[in-house]
Residue frames relative to the residue before (quaternion, step in Angstrom):
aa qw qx qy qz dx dy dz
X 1.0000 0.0000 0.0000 0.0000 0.00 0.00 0.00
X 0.4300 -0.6706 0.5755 0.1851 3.73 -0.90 1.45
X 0.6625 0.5808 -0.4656 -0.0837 3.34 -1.04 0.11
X 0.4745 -0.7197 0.4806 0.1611 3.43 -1.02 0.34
X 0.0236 0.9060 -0.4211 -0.0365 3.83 -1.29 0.69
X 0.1564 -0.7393 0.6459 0.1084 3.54 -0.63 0.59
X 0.3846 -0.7221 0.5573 -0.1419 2.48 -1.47 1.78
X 0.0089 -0.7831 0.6218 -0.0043 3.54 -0.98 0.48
X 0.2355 -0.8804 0.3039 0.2777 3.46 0.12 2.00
X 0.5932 0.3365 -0.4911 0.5419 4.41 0.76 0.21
X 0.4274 0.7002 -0.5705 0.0382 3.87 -0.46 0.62
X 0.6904 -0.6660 0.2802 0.0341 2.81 -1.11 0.86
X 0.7753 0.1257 0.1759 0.5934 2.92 1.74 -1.26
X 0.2778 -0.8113 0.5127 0.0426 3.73 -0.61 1.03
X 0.1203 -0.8288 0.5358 -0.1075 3.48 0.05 1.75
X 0.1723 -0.7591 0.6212 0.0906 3.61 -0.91 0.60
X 0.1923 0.8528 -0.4856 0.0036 3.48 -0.03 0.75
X 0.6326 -0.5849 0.4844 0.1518 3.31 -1.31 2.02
X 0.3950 -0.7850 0.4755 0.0393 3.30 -0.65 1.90
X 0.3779 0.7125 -0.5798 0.1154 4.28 0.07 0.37
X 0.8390 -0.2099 0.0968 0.4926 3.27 0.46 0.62
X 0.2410 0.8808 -0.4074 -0.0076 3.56 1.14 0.17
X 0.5244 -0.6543 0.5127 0.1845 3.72 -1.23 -0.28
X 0.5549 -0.6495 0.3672 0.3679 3.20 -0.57 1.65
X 0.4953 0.7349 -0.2888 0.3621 3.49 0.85 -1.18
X 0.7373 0.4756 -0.2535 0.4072 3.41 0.04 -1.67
X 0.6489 0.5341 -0.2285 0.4915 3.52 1.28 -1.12
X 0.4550 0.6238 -0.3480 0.5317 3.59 1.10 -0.44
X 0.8632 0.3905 -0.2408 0.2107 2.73 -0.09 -1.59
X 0.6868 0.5065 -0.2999 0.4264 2.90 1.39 -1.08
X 0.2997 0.6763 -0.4223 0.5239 3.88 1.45 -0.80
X 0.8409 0.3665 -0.2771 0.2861 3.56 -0.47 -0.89
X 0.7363 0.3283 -0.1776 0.5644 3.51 1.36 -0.98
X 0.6307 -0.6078 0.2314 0.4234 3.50 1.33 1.78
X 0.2756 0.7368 -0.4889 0.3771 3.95 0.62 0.79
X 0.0022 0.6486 -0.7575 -0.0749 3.55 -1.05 0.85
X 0.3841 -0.7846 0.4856 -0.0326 2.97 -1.04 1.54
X 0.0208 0.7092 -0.7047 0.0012 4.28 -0.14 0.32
X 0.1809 -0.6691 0.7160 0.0831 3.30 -1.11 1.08
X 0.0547 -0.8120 0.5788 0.0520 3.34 -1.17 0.83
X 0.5237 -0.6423 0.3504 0.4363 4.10 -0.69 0.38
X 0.7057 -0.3942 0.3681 0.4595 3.46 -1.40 0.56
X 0.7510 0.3805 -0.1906 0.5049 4.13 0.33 -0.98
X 0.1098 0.7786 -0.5100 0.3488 3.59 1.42 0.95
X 0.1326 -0.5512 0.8117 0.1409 4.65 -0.59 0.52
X 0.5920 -0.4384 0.6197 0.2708 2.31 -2.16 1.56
X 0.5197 0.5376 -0.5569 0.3617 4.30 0.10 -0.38
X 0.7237 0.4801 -0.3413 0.3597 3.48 0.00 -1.54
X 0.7108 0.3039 -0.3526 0.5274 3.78 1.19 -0.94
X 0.6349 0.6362 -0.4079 0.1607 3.37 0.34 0.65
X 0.6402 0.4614 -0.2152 0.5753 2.55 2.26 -0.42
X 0.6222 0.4438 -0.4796 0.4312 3.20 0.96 0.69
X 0.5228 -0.6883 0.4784 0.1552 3.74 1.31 1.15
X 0.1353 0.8325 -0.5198 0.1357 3.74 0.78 1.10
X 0.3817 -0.7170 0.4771 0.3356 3.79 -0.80 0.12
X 0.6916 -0.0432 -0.0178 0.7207 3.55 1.35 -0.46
X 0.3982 -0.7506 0.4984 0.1723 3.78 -1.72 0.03
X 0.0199 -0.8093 0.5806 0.0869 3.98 -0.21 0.31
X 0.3717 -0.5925 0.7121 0.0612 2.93 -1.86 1.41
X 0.0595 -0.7830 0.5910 0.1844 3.28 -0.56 0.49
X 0.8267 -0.1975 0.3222 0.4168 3.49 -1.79 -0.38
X 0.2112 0.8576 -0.4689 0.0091 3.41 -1.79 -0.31
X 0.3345 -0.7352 0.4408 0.3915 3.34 -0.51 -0.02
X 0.8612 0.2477 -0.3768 0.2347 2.77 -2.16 0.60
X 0.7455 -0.1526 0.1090 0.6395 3.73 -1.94 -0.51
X 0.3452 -0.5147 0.7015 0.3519 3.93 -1.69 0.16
X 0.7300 0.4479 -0.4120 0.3111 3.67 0.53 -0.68
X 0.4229 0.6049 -0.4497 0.5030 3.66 1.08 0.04
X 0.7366 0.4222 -0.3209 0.4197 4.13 0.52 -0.96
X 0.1070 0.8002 -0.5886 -0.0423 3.72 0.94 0.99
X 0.5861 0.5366 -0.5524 0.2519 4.31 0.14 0.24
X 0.4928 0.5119 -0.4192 0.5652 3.66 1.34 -0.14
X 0.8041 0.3254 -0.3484 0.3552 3.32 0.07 -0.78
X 0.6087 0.4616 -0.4577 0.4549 3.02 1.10 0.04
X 0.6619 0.5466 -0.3093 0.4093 3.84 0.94 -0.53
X 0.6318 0.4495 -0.3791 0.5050 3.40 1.26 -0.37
X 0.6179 0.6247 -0.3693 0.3025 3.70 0.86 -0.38
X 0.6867 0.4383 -0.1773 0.5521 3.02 1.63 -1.11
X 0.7233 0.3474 -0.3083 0.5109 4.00 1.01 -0.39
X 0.4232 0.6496 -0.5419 0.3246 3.76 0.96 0.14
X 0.8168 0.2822 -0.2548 0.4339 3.46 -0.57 1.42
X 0.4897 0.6940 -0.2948 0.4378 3.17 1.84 -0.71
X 0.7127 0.2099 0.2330 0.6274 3.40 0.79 -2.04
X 0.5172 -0.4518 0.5950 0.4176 3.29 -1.84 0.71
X 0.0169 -0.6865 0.7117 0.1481 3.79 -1.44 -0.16
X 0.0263 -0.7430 0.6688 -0.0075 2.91 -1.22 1.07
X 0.0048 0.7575 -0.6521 0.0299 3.81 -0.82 1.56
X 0.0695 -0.7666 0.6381 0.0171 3.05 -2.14 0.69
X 0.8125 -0.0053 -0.3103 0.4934 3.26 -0.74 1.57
X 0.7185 0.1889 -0.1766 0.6456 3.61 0.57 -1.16
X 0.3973 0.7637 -0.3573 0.3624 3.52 0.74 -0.24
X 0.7678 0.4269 -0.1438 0.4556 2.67 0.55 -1.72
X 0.6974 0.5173 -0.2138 0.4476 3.43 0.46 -1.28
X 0.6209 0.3764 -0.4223 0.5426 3.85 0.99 -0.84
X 0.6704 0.5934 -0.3808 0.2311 3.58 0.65 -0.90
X 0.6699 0.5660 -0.2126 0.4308 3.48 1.93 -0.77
X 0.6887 0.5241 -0.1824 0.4667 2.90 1.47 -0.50
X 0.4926 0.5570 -0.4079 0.5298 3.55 1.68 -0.51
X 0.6960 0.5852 -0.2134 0.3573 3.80 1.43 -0.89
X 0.5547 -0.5270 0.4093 0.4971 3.25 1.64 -0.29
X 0.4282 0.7609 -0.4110 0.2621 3.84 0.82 0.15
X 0.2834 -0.7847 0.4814 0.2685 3.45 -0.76 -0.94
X 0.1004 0.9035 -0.3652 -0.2007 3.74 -0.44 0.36
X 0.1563 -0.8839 0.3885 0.2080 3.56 -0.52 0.21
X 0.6184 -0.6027 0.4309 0.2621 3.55 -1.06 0.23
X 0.2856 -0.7811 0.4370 0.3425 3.68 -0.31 2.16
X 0.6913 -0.3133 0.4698 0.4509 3.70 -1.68 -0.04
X 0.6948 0.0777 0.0499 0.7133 4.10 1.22 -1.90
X 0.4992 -0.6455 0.5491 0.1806 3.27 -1.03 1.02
X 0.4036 -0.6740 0.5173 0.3396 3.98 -1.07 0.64
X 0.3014 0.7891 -0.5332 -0.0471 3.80 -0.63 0.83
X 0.3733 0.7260 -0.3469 0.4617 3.48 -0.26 0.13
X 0.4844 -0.6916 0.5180 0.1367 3.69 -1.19 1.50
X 0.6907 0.5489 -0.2851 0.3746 3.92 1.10 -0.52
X 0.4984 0.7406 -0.3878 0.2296 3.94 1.70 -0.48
X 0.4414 -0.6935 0.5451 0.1646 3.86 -0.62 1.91
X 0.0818 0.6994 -0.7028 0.1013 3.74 -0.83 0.93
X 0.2356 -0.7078 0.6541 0.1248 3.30 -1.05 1.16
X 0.4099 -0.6960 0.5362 0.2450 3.10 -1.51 0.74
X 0.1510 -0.8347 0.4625 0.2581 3.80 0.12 0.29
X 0.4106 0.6177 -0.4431 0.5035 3.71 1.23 0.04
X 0.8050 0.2221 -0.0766 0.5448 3.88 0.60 -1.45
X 0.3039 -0.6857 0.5448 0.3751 3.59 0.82 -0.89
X 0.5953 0.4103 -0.5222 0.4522 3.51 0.53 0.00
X 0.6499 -0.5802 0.4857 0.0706 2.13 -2.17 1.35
X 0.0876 -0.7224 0.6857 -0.0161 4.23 -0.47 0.67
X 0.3825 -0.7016 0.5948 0.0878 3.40 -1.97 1.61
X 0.1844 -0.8467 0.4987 -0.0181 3.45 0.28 0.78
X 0.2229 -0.7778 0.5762 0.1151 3.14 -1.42 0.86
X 0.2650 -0.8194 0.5021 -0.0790 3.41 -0.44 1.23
X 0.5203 0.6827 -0.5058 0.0862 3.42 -1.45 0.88
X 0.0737 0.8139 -0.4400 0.3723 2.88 0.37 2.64
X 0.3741 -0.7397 0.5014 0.2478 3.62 -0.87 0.29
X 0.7103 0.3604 -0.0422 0.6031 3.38 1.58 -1.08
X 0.1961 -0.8136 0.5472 -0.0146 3.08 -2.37 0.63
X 0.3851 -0.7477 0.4417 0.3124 3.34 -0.06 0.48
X 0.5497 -0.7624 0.3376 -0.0516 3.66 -0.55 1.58
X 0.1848 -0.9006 0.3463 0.1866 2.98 1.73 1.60
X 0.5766 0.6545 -0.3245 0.3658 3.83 0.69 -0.70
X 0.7421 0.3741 -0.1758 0.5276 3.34 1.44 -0.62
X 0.4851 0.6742 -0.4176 0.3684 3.37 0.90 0.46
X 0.5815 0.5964 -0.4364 0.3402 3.58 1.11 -0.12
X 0.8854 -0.0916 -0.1576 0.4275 3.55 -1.02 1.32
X 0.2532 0.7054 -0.4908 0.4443 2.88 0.93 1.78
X 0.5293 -0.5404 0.4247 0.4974 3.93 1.54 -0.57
X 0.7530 0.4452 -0.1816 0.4493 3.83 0.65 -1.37
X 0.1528 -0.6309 0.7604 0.0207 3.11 -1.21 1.23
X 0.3882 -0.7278 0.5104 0.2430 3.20 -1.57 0.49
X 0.0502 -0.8883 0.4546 0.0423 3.64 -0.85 0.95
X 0.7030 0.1715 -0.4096 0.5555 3.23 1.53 1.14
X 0.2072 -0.8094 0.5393 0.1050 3.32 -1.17 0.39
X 0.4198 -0.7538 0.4436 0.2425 3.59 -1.15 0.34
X 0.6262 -0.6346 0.3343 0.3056 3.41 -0.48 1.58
X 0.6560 0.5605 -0.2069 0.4611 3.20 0.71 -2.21
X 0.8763 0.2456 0.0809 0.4064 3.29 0.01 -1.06
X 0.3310 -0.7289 0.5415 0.2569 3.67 0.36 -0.60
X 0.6334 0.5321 -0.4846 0.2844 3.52 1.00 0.20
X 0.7039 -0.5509 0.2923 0.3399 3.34 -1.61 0.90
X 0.1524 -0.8003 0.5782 0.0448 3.63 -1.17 1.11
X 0.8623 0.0417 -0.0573 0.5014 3.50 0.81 -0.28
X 0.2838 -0.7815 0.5542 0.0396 3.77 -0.70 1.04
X 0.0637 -0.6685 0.7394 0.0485 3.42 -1.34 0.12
X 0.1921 -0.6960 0.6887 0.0669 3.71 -1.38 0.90
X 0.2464 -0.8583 0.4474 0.0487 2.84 -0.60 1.93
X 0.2332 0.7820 -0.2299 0.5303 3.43 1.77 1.10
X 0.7519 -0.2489 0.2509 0.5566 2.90 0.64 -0.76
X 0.6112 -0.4963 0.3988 0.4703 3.87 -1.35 0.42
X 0.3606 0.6909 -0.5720 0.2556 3.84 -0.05 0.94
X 0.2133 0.6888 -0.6913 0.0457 4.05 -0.63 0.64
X 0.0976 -0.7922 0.5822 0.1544 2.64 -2.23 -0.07
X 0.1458 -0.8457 0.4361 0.2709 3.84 -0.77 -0.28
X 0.4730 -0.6459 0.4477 0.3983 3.52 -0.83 0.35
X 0.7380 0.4069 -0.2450 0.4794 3.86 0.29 -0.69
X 0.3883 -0.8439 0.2867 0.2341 3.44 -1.28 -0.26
X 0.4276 -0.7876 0.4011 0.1896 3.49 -0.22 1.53
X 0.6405 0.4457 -0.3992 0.4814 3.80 0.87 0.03
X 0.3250 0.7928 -0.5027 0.1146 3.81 1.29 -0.66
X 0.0695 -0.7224 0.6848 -0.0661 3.93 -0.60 1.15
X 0.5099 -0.4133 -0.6777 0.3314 2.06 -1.29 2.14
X 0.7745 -0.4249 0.2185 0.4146 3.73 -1.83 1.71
X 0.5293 -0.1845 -0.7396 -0.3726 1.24 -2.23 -1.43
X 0.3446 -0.6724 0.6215 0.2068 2.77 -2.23 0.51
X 0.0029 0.9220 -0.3765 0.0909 3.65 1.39 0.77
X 0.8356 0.0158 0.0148 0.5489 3.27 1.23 -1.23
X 0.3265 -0.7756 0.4991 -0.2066 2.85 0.77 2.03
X 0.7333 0.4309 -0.2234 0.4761 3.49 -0.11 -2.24
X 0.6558 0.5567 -0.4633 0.2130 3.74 0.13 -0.46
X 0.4615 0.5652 -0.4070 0.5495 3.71 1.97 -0.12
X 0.6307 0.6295 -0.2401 0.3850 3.49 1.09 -0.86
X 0.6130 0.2994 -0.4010 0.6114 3.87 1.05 -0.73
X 0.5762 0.6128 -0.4971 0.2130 4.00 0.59 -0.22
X 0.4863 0.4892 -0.4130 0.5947 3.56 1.87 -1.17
X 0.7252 0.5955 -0.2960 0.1785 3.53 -0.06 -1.21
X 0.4485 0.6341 -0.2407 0.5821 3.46 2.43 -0.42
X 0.7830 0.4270 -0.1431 0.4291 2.97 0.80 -1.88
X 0.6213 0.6244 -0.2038 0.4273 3.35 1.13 -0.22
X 0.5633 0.4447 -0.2582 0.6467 3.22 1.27 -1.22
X 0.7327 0.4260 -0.3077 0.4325 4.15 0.08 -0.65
X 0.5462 0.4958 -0.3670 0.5667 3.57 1.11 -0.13
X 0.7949 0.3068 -0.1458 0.5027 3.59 0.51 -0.73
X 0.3932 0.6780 -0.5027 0.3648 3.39 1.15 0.21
């Protein structure tokens, strides 16, 4: 088993994060909000992340179909409830599908640092930085757990989920995006704020 970590020596918290193609960034980010981070490959058993006794889990990004990446979906089925998760872009989409969801392929893919996404939790409106082929198939979300709590201005199509099951969210776009926007930043922030709340539980 490949994997690789970055360490931060006062942290707080012990993050496994699901290798599909991820972004130096994401690792940053978390690094910064006192996270030791273990990157692990997409074909990662929910076992192997068990024995490294994580405080929360990340799905990262990636290319291509999400339904082709069947070891996440199989790892999120089996760790949904276990661990906060927190996914983002492929994430998201493996995360809907580990739920029973559907996704499909847009007509024009979202790419581009400028994509409006409302938050429907806050109503405020976040610039988002986008670059996906696929979506998660709002029609198929009924009695699956996930409600949707962002959406896409341009389009109306679902950007960000929450699983109302258990500490699991996600988003479609990308809150670590370097150079910004850095609009949805705080969304690394409700991840400590998971991993926290389960530490003190």
């Amino acid at each position: 088993l490949v994997k690789s970590a970055s360490s931060k020596s006062n942290a707080r918290y012990n993050v496994v994060a699901i290798d599909c193609g991820i972004k130096l960034n994401i690792i940053r980010s978390l690094n910064q909000r006192g996270c030791n981070v273990t990157v692990m490959p997409y074909n990662t058993s929910a076992a192997e992340v068990e024995k490294m006794k994580p405080d929360g889990v990340f799905l990262s990004n990636g290319p291509g179909d999400p339904e082709d990446v069947i070891p996440v979906i199989e790892l999120v089925k089996k760790l949904r409830g276990e661990y906060p998760i927190f996914g983002i872009c492929l994430g998201h989409q493996m995360i809907s599908l580990a739920c029973g969801a559907e996704t499909y392929k847009l007509k024009f893919g979202h790419r581009g640092g400028n994509h409006p996404v409302k938050n429907l939790e806050t109503g405020r409106i976040e610039i988002t930085s986008q670059n996906h082929s696929y979506a998660v198939r709002e029609e198929s979300l009924a009695n699956t757990g996930l409600e949707v709590t962002h959406v896409n201005i341009l389009d109306g199509t679902v950007e960000g989920l929450r699983d109302t099951k258990s500490d699991m969210f996600s988003v479609q776009y990308h809150p670590e995006s370097a150079p910004g926007p850095q609009d949805s930043a705080y969304l690394f922030d409700k991840f400590i704020k998971m991993m926290e709340g389960e530490k003190n539980a």
